[in-house]
C-alpha positions as CSV (number, residue, x, y, z in Angstrom):
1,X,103.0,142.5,-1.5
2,X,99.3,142.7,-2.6
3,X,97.7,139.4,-1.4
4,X,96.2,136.9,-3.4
5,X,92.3,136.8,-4.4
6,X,91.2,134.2,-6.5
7,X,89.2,135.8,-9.7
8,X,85.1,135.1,-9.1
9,X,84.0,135.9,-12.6
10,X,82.5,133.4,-14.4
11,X,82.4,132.2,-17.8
12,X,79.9,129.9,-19.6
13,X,80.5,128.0,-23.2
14,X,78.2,129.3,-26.0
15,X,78.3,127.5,-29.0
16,X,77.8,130.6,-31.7
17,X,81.0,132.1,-30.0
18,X,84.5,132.1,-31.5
19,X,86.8,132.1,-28.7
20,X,90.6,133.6,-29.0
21,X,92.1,131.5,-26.4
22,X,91.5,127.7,-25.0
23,X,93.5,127.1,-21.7
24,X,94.2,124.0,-20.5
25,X,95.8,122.6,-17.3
26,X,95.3,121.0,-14.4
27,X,93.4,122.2,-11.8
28,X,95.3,120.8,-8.2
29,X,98.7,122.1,-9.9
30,X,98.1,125.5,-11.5
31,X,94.6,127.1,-10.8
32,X,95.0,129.2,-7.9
33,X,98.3,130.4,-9.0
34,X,99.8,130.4,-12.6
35,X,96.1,129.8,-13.9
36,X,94.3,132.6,-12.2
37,X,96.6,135.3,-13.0
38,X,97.3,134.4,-16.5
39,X,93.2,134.7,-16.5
40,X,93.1,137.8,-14.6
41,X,95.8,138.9,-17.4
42,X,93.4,138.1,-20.3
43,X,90.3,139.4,-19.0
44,X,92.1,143.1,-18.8
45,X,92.7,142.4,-22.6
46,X,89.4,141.9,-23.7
47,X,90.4,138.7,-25.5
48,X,87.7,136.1,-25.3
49,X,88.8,132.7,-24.2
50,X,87.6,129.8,-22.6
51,X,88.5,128.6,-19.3
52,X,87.3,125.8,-16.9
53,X,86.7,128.3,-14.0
54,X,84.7,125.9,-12.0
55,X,84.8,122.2,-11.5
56,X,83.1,120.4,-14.8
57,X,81.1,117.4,-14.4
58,X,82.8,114.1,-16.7
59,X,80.5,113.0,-19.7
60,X,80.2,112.9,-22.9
61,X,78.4,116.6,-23.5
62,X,81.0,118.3,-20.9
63,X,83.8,116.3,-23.9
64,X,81.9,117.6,-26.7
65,X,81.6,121.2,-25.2
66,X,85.1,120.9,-24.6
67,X,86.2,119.9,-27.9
68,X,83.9,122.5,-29.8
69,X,85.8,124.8,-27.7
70,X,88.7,123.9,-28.4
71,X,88.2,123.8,-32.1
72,X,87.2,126.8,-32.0
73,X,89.6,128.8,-30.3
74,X,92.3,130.9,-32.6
75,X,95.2,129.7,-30.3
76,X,95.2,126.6,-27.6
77,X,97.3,127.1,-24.4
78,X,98.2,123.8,-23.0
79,X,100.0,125.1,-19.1
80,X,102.1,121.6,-18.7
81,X,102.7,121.1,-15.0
82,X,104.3,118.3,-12.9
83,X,100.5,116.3,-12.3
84,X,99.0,117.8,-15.9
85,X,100.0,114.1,-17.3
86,X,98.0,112.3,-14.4
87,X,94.7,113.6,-16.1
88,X,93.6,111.5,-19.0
89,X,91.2,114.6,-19.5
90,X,94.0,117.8,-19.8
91,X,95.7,114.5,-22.3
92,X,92.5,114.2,-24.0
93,X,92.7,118.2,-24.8
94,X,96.1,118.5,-26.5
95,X,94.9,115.2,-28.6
96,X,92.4,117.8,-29.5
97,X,94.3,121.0,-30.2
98,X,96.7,118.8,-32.3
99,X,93.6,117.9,-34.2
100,X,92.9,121.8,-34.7
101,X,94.7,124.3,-37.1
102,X,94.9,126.2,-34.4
103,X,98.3,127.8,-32.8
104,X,99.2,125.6,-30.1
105,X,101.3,127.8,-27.0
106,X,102.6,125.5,-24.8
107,X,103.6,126.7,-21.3
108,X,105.5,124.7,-19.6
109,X,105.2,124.9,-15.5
110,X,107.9,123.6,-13.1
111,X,108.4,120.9,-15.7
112,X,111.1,121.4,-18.5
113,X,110.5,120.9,-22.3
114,X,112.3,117.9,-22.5
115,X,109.9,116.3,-19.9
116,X,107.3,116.7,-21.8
117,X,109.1,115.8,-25.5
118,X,110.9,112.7,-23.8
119,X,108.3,111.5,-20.9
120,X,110.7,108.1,-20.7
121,X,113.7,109.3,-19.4
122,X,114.2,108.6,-16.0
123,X,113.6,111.8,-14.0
124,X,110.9,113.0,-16.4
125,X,107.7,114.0,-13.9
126,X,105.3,112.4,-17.0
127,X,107.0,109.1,-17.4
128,X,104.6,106.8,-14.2
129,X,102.0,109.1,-15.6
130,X,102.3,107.9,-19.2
131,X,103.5,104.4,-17.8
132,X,99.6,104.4,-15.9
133,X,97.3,105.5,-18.9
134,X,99.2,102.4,-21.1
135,X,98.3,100.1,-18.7
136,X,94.7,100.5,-19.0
């Protein structure tokens, strides 16, 4: 089995740029596996998309390049994983591609649909997650 390398290219928003694809996920959960080879998959097709490859600073103009980013990607690709929930950012981001007209591609990582269509039933992964953000 070929071992693992973690991809070291690195790509920066421009704002004149129409991007094809917007990934979002959570970084702790999915980057150095799902994340990096769906990546690694993209970058062989020539497809431009944006993709958090490094750790962003919070603030309002890292949420504003994120946005524009988002609105203008052709298709958003939220990767839903067990902890994506816990980050009131990757929430922030499919409030965001709904916004779009965009095509939204959900994948759905070691969590099932249904988790993340009804977060309150009882083994649903999202449901403390959703129960935290209400209480602030």
């Amino acid at each position: 089995m070929e071992e693992y390398k973690p991809s070291t290219t690195k790509f920066a928003f421009q704002s004149d740029n129409r991007y094809h694809m917007f990934l979002s996920f959570r970084g702790p959960d999915v980057r150095k596996t799902l994340a990096d080879h769906l990546f690694q998959a993209l970058l062989a097709t020539g497809l431009s998309f944006f993709l958090d490859s490094h750790k962003l600073e919070k603030g309002e103009t890292t949420w504003k390049s994120l946005e524009k980013a988002i609105q203008s990607s052709t298709i958003q690709i939220p990767i839903f994983s067990q902890g994506y929930a816990d980050s009131t950012w990757c929430l922030k981001e499919v409030v965001a591609m709904l916004r779009t007209r965009g095509l939204i591609i959900p994948l759905f990582y070691h969590v099932d649909l249904t988790d993340v269509k009804y977060p309150e039933k009882e083994s649903s992964p999202y449901k403390q997650s959703f129960l935290k953000h209400v209480e602030f």
